[in-house]
C-alpha positions, -999 to +999 in steps of 0.1 A: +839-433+214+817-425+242+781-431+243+771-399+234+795-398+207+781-435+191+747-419+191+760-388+176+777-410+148+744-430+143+723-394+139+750-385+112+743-419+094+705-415+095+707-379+083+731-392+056+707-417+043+674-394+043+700-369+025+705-398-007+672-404-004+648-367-002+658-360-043+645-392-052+613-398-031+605-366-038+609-372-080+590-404-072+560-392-052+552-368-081+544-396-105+515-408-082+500-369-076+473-353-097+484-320-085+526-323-083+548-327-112+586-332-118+592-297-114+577-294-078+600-324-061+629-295-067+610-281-036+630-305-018+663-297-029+673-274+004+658-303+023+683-330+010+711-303+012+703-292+047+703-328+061+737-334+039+751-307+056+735-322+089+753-353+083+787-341+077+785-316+108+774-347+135+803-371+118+827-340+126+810-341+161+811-374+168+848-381+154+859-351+177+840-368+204+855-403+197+896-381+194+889-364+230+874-401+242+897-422+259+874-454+243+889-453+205+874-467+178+835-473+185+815-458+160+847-443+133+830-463+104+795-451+113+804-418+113+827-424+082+796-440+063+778-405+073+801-384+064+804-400+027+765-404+025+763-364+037+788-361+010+768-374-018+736-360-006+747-325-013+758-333-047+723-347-057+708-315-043+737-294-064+733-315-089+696-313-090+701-274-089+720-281-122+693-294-139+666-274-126+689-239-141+692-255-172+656-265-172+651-230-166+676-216-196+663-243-220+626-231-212+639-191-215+656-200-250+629-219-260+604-192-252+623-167-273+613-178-309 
């Protein structure tokens, strides 16, 4: 993989990692805030998703920069290790968007009686 490609592979690993880890800073920030409870961190949901989605478009990037390379091989697990880490940072954010709907029904039925 070219150099361009290793530091494309290295963007989709950081992205990865601040995808896993936007949900729970967030959640965890709001236990030290006056103003901010649980409820607000699902403001970051889109955020997590977005860079997920970031980190799975640069590992396609870089792996199609590292297939038109004539260099093989420098930087396939990096990008691998973004892709997965991508991966699992959108399903937090969907999975977050789970519990925030039935959050949202639970509150609606509750409000009902």
């Amino acid at each position: 993989m070219s150099r361009a490609g290793t530091g494309v592979a290295w963007g989709s690993l950081v992205s990865g990692l601040a995808s896993v880890a936007t949900l729970p800073v967030a959640v965890y920030l709001t236990r030290f805030s006056e103003r901010y409870e649980l409820l607000h961190s699902g403001f970051a949901i889109p955020l997590g998703a977005l860079l997920g989605l970031a980190a799975i478009t640069l590992a396609r990037r870089a792996r199609r920069r590292n297939v038109l390379s004539l260099e093989r091989g420098r930087g396939h697990g990096i990008a691998r290790a973004g892709t997965i880490l991508g991966i699992v940072g959108v399903c937090i954010a969907l999975a977050a968007v789970v519990a925030l709907v039935v959050y949202a029904l639970l509150e609606y039925v509750g409000s009902r009686e």
